[in-house]
C-alpha positions as CSV (number, residue, x, y, z in Angstrom):
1,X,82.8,99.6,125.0
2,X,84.1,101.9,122.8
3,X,85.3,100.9,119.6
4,X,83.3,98.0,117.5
5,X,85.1,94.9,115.6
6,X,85.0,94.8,111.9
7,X,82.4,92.4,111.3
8,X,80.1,94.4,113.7
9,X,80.5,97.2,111.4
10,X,80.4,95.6,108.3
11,X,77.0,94.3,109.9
12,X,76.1,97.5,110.8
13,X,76.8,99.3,107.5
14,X,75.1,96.0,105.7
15,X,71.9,96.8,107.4
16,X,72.0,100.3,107.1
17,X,71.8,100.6,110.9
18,X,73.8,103.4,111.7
19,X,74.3,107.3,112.2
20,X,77.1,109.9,111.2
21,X,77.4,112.6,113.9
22,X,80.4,115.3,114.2
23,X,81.0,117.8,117.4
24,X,83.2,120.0,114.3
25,X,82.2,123.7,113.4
26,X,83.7,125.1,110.7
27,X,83.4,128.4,112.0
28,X,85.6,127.5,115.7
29,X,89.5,126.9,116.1
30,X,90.9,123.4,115.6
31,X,91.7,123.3,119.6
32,X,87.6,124.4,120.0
33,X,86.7,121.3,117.9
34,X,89.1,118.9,119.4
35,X,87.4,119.9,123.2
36,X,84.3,119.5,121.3
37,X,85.0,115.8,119.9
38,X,86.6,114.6,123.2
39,X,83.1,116.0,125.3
40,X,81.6,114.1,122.5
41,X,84.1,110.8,122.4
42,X,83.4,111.0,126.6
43,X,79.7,111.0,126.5
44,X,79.3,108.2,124.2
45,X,81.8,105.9,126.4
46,X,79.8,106.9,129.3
47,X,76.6,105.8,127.6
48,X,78.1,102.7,126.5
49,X,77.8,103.9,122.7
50,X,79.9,101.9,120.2
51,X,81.1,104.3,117.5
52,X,83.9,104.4,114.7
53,X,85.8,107.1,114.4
54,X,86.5,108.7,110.5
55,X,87.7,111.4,109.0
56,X,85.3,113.3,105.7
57,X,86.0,116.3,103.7
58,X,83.1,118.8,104.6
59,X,83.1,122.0,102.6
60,X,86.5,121.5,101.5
61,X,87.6,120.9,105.2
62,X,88.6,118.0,107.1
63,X,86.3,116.9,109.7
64,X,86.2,114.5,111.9
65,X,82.8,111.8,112.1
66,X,81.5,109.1,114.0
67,X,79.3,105.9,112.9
68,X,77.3,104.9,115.6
């Protein structure tokens, strides 16, 4: 399982039972990070890690996050 209903994350995000993690760099190309965030996106499926995927403003760039 991949992706988690909204109730589970409301839950989740209730209980303050979650972490924010990123594969982004600021300092490599977009294509760099985007291999980085599907290695990433691949190894939590694998290990059966339900995340949500979002999108933050870090240092005045757009990154891309995941709640698990």
């Amino acid at each position: 399982m991949d992706k988690m209903s909204q109730a589970e994350f409301d839950e989740m995000i209730k209980n303050q039972d979650y972490h924010i993690i990123s594969a982004d760099k600021g300092d490599l190309s977009d294509s760099e990070n985007e291999n980085r965030r599907n290695n990433l996106i691949a190894r939590l499926k694998k290990d059966g890690i339900e995340f949500v995927e979002t999108l933050a403003s870090v240092d005045g760039k757009s990154q891309v996050q995941f709640i698990i």
